[in-house]
mmCIF file as Biopython writes it, N, C-alpha, C and O atoms, coordinates in Angstrom:
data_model
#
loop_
_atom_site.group_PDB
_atom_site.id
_atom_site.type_symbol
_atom_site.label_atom_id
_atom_site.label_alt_id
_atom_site.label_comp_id
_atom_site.label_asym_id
_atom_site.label_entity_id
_atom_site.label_seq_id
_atom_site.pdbx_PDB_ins_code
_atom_site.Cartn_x
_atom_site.Cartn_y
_atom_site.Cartn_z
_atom_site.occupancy
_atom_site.B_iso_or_equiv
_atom_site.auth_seq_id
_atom_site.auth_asym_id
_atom_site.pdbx_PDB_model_num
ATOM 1   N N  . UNK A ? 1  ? 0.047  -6.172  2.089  1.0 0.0 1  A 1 
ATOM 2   C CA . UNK A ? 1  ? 0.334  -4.873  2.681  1.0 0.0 1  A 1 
ATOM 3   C C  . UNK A ? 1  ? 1.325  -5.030  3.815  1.0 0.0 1  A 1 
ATOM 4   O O  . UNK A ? 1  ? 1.353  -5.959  4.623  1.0 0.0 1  A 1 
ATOM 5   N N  . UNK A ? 2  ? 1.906  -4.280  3.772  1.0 0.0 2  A 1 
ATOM 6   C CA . UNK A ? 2  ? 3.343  -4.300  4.879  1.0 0.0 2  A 1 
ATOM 7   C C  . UNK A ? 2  ? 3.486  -3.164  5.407  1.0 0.0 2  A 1 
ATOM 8   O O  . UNK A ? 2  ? 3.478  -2.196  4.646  1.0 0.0 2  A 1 
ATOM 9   N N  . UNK A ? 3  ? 3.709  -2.875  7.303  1.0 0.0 3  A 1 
ATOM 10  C CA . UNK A ? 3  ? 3.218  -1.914  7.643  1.0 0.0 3  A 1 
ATOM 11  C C  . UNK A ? 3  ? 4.790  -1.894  8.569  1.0 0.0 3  A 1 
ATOM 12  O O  . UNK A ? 3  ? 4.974  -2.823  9.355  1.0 0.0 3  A 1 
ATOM 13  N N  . UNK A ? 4  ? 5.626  -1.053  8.459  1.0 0.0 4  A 1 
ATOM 14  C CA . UNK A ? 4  ? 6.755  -0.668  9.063  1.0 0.0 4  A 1 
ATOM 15  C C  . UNK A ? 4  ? 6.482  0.383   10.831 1.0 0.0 4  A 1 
ATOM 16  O O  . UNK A ? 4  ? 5.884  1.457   10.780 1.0 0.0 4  A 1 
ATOM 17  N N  . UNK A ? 5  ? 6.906  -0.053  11.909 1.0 0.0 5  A 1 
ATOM 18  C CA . UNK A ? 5  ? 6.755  0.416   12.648 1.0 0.0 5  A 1 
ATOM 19  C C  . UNK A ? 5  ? 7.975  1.065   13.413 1.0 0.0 5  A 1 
ATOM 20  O O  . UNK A ? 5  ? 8.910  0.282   13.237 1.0 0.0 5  A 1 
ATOM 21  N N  . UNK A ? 6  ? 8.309  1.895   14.010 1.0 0.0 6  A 1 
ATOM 22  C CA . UNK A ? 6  ? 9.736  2.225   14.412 1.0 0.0 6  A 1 
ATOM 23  C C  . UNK A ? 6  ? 9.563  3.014   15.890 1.0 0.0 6  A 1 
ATOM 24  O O  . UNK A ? 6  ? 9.453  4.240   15.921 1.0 0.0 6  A 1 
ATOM 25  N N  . UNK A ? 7  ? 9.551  2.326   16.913 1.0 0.0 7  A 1 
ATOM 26  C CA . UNK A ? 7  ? 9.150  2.283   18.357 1.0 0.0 7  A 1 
ATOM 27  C C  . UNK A ? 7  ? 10.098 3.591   18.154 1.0 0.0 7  A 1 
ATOM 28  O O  . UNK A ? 7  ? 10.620 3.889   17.080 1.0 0.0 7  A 1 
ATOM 29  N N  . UNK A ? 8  ? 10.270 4.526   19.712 1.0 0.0 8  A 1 
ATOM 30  C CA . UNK A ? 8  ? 11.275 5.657   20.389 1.0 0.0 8  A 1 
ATOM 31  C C  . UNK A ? 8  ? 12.378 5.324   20.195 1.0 0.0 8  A 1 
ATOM 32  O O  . UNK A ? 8  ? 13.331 5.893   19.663 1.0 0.0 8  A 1 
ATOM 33  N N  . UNK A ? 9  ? 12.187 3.911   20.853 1.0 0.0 9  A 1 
ATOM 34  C CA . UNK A ? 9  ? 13.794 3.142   20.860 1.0 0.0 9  A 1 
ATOM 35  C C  . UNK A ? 9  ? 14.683 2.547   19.871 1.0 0.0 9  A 1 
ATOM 36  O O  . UNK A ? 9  ? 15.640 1.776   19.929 1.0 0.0 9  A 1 
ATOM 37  N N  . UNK A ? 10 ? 13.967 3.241   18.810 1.0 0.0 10 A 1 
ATOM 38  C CA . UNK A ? 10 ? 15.004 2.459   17.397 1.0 0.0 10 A 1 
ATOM 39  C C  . UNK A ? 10 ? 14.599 1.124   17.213 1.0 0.0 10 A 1 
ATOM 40  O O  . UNK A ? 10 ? 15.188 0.524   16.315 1.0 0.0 10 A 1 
ATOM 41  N N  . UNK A ? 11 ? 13.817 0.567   17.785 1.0 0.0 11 A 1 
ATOM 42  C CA . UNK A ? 11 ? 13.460 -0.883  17.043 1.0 0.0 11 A 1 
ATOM 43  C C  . UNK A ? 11 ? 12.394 -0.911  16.501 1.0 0.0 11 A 1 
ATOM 44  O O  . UNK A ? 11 ? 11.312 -0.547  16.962 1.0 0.0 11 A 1 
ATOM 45  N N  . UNK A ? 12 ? 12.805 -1.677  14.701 1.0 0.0 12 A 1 
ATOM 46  C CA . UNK A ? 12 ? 11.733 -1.534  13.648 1.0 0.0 12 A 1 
ATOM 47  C C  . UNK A ? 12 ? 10.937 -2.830  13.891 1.0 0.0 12 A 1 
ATOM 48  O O  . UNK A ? 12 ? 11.384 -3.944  14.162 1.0 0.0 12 A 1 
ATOM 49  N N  . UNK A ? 13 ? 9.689  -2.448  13.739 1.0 0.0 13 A 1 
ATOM 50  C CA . UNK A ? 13 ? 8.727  -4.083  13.448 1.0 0.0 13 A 1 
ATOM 51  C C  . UNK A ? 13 ? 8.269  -3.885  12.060 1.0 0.0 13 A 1 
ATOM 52  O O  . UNK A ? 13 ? 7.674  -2.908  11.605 1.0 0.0 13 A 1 
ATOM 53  N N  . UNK A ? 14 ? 8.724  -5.210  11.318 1.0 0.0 14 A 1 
ATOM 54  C CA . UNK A ? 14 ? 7.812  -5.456  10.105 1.0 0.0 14 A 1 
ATOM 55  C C  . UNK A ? 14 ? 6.867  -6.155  10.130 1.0 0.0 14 A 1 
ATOM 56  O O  . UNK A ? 14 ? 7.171  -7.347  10.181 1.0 0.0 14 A 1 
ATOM 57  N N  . UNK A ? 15 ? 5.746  -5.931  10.115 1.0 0.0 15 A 1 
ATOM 58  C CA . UNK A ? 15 ? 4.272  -6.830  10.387 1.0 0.0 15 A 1 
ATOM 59  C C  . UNK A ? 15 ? 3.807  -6.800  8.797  1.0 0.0 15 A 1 
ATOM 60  O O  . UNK A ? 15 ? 3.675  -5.748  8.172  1.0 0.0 15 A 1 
ATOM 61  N N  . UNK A ? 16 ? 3.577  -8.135  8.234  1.0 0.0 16 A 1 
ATOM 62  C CA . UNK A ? 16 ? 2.885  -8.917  6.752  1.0 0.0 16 A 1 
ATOM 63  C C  . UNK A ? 16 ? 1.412  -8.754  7.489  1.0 0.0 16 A 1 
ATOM 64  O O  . UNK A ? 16 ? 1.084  -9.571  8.350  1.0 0.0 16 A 1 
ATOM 65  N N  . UNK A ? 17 ? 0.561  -7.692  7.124  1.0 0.0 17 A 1 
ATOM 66  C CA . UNK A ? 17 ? -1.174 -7.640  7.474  1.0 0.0 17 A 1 
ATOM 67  C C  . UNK A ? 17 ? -2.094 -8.573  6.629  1.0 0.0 17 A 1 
ATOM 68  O O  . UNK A ? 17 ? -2.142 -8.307  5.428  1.0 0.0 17 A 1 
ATOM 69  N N  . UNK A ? 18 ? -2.705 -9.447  7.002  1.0 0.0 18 A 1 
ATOM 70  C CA . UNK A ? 18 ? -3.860 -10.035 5.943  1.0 0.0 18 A 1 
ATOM 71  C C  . UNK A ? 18 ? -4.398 -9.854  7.212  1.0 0.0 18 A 1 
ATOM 72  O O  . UNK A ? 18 ? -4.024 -9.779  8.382  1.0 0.0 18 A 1 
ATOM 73  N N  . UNK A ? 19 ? -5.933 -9.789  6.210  1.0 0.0 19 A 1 
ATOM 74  C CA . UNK A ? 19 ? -7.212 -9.499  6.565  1.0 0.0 19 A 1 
ATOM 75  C C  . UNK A ? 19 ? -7.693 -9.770  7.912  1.0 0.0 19 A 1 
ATOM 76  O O  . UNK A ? 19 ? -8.227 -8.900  8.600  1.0 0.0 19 A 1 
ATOM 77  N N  . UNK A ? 20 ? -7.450 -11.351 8.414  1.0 0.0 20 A 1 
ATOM 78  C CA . UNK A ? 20 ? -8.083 -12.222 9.081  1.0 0.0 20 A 1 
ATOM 79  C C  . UNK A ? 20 ? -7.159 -11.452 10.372 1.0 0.0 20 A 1 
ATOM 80  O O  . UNK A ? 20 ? -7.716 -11.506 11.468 1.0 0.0 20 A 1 
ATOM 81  N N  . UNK A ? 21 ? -5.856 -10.774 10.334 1.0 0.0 21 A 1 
ATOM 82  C CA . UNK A ? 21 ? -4.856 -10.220 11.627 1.0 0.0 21 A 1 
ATOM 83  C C  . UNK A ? 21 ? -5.660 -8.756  11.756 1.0 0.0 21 A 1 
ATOM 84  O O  . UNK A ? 21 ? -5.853 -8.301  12.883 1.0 0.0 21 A 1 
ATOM 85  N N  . UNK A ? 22 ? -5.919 -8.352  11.096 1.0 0.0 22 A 1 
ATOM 86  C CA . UNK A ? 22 ? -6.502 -6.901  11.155 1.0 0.0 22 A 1 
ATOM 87  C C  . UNK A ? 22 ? -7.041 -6.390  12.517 1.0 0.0 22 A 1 
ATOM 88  O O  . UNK A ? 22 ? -7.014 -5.173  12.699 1.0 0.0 22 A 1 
ATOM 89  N N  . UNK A ? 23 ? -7.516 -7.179  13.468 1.0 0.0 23 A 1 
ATOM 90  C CA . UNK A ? 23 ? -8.467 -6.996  14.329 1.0 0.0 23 A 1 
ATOM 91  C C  . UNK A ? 23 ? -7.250 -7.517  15.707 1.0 0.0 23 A 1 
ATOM 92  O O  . UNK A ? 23 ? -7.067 -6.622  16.532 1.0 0.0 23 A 1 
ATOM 93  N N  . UNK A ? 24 ? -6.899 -8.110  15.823 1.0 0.0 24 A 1 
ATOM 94  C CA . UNK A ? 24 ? -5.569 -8.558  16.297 1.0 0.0 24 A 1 
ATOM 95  C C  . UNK A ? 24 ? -4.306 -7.895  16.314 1.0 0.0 24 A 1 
ATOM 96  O O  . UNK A ? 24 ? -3.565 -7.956  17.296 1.0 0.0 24 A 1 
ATOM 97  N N  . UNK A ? 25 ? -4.028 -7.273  15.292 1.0 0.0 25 A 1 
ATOM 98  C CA . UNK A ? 25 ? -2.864 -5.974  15.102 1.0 0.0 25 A 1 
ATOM 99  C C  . UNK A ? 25 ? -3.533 -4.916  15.269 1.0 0.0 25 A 1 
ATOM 100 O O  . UNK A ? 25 ? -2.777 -3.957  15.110 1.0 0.0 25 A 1 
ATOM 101 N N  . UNK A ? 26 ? -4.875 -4.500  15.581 1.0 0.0 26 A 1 
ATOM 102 C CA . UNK A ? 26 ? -5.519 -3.408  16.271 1.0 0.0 26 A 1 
ATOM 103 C C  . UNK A ? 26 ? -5.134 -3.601  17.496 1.0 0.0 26 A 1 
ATOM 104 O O  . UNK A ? 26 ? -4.260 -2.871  17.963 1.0 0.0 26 A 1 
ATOM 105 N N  . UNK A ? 27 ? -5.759 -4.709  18.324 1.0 0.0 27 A 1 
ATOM 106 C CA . UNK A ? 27 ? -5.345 -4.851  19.833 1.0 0.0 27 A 1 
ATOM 107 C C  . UNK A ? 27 ? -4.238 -4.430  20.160 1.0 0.0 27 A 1 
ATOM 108 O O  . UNK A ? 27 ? -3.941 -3.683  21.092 1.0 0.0 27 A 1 
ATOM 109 N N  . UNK A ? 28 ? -3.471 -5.003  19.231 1.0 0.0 28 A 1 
ATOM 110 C CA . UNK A ? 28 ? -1.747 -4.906  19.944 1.0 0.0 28 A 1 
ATOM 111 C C  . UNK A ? 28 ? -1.340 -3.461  19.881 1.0 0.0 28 A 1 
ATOM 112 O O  . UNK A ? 28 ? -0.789 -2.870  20.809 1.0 0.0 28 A 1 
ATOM 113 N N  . UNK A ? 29 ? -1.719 -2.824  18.465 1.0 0.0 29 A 1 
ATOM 114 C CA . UNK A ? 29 ? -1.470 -1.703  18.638 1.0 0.0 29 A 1 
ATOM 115 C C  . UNK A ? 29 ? -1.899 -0.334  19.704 1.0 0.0 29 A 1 
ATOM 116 O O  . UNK A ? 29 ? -1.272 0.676   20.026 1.0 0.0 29 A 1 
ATOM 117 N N  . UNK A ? 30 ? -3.216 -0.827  20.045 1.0 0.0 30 A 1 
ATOM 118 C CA . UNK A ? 30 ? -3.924 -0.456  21.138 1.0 0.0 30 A 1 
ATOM 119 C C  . UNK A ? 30 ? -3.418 -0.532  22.475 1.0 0.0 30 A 1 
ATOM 120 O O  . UNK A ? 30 ? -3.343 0.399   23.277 1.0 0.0 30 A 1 
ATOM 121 N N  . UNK A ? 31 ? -2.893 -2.372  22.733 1.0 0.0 31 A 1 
ATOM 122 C CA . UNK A ? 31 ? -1.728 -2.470  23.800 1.0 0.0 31 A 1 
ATOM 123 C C  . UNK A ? 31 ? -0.907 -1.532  24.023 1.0 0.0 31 A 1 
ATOM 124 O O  . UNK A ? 31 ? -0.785 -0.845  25.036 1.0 0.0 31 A 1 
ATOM 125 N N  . UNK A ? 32 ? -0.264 -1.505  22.928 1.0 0.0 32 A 1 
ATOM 126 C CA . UNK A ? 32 ? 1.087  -0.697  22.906 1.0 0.0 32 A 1 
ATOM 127 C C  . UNK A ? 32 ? 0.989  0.727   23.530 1.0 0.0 32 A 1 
ATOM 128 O O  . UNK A ? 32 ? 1.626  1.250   24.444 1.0 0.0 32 A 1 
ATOM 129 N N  . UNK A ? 33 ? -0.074 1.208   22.691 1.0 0.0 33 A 1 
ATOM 130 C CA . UNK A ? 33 ? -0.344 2.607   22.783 1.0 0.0 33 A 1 
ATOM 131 C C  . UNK A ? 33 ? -0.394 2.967   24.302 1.0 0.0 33 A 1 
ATOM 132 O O  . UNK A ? 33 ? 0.185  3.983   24.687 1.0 0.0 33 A 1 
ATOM 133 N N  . UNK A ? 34 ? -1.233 1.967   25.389 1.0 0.0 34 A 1 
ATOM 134 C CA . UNK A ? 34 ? -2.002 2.235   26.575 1.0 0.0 34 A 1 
ATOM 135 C C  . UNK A ? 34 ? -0.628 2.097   27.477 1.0 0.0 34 A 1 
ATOM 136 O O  . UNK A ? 34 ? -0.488 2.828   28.458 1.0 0.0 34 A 1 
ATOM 137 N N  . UNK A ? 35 ? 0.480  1.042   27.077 1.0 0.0 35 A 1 
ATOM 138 C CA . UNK A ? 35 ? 1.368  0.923   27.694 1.0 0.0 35 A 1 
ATOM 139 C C  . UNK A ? 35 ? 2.254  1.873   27.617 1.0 0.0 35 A 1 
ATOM 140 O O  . UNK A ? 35 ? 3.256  1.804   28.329 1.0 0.0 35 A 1 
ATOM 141 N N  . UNK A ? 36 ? 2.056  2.978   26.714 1.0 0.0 36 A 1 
ATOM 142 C CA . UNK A ? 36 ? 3.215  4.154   26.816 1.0 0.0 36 A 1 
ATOM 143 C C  . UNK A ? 36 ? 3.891  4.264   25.700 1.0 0.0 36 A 1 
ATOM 144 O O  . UNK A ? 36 ? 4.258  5.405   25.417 1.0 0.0 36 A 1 
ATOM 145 N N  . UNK A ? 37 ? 4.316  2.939   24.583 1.0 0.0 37 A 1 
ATOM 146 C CA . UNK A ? 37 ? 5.451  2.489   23.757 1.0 0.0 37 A 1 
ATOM 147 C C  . UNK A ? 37 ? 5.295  3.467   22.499 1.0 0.0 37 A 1 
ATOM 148 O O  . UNK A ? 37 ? 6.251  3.992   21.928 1.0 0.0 37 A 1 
ATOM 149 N N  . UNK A ? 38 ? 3.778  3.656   22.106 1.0 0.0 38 A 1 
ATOM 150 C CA . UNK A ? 38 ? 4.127  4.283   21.238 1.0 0.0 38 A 1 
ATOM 151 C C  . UNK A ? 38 ? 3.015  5.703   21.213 1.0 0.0 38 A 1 
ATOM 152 O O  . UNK A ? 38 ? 3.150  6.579   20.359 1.0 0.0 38 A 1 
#
């Protein structure tokens, strides 16, 4: 599964998800969120 992200600022992240990141690409996304980015 491949999950395309595209911040305000025009920069794309391609993140490759397996299972074992799932919980880990929550955090970050969580990071992100608290920090404003997305």
């Amino acid at each position: 599964m491949k999950l395309k992200i595209k911040t305000p600022n025009g920069f794309k992240l391609k993140l490759c998800i397996f299972p074992e990141l799932i919980s880990t690409i929550g955090l970050l996304v969580l990071y992100l969120h608290l920090a404003g980015l997305i």
